[in-house]
DOKOLSE-427328 format. One record per residue: x, y, z of N, C-alpha, C in turn. Coordinates in steps of 0.001 Angstrom, whole numbers, plus 500000, padded with zeros to 6 digits. Layout:
REM DOKOLSE-427328
XYZXYZXYZ;...
***
This chain:
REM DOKOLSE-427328
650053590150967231649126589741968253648999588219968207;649286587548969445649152585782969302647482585276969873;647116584826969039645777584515968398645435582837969734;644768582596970309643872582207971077643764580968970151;644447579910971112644117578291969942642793577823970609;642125577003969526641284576804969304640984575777970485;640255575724971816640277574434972528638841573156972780;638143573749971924636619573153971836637196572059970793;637024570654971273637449569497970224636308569353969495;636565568942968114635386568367967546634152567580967490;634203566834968630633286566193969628632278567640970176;632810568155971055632264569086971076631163570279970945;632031570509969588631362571204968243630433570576968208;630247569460967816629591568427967692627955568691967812;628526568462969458627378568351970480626774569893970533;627637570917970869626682572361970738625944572328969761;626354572301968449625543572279967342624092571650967209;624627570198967869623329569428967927622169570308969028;622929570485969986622108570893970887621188572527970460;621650572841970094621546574340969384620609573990968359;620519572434967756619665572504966736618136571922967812;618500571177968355617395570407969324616536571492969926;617078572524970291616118573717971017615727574891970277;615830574209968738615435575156967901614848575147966585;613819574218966764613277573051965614612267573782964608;611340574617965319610247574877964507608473574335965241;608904573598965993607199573512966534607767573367968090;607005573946969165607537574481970313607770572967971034;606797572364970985606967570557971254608025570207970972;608611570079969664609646569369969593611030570111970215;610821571345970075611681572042971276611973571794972603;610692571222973014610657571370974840611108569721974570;610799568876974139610777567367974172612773567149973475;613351567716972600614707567054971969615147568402972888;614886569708973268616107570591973588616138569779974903;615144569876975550615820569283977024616360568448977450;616166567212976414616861566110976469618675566633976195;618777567114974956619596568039974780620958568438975839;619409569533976254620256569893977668620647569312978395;620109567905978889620546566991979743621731566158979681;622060565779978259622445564428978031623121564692976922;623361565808976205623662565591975173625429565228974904;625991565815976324626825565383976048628246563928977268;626822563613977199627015562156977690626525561292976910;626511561750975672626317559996975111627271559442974078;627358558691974268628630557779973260628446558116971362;629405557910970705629505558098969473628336557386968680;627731557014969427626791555833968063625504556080968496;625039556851969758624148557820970308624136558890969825;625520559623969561625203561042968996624762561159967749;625167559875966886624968559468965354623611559644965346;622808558357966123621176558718966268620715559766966233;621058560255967313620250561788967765620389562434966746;621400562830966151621852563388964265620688563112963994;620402562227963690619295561531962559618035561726963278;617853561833963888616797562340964752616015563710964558;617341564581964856617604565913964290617118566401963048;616990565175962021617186565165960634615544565109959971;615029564451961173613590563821961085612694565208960881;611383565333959831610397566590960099610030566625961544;609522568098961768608852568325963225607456567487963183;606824567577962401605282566696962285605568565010962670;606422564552961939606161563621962276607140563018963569;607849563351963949609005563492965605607436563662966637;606331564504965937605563564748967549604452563790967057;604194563451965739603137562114966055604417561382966945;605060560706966316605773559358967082605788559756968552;605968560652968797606572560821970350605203561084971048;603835561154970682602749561496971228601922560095971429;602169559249970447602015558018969950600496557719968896;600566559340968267599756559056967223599863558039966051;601260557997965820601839556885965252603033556091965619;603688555281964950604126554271965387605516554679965010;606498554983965825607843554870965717608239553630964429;608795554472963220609158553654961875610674553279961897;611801553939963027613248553148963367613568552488963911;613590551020963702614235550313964521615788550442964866;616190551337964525618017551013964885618127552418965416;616804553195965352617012554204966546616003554006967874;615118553004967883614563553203968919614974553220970322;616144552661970623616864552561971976616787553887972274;617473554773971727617516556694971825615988557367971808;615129556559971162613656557511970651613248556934972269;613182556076972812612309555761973939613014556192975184;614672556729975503615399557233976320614538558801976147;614161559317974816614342560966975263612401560741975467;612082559541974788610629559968975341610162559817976803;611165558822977290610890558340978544610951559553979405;612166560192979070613328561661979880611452562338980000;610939562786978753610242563658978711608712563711979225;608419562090979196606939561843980207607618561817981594;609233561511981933609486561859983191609530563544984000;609221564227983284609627565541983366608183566629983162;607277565643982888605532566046982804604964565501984061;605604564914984545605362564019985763605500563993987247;
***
């Protein structure tokens, strides 16, 4: 039997994964706020965007929804370009 090559590139993978993790965090907020972005965009953004969002990903749920609520103060500077794109996406989308 000839076996079905593999055509999802690693990029890809990548991005489902991420996305799969974004809409599936643990506090329903950070669900509705990173999956949809997620859904939107996730795979339009360049290699050094997806790196962020990784790390993003990486961040606890508690403190992803202070920052993004603005109980506190966003502590990345070398991610904020990405933190204020998905917060922006997401007060655009309450709106």
């Amino acid at each position: 039997m000839k076996q079905l090559s593999n055509s999802v590139s690693p990029d890809e993978k990548r991005c489902k994964r991420m996305q799969y993790r974004a809409n599936h965090r643990g506090i329903k907020e950070m669900d509705i706020i990173l999956g949809n972005y997620a859904d939107a965009h996730i795979f339009d953004l360049d290699r050094v965007e997806l790196s962020a969002f990784e790390r993003l990903l990486e961040e606890n749920d508690r403190d992803l929804l202070q920052w993004f609520t603005g109980e506190l103060d966003f502590p990345h500077k070398d991610l904020r370009p990405l933190f204020d794109k998905i917060s922006s996406y997401a007060n655009n989308r309450l709106s």
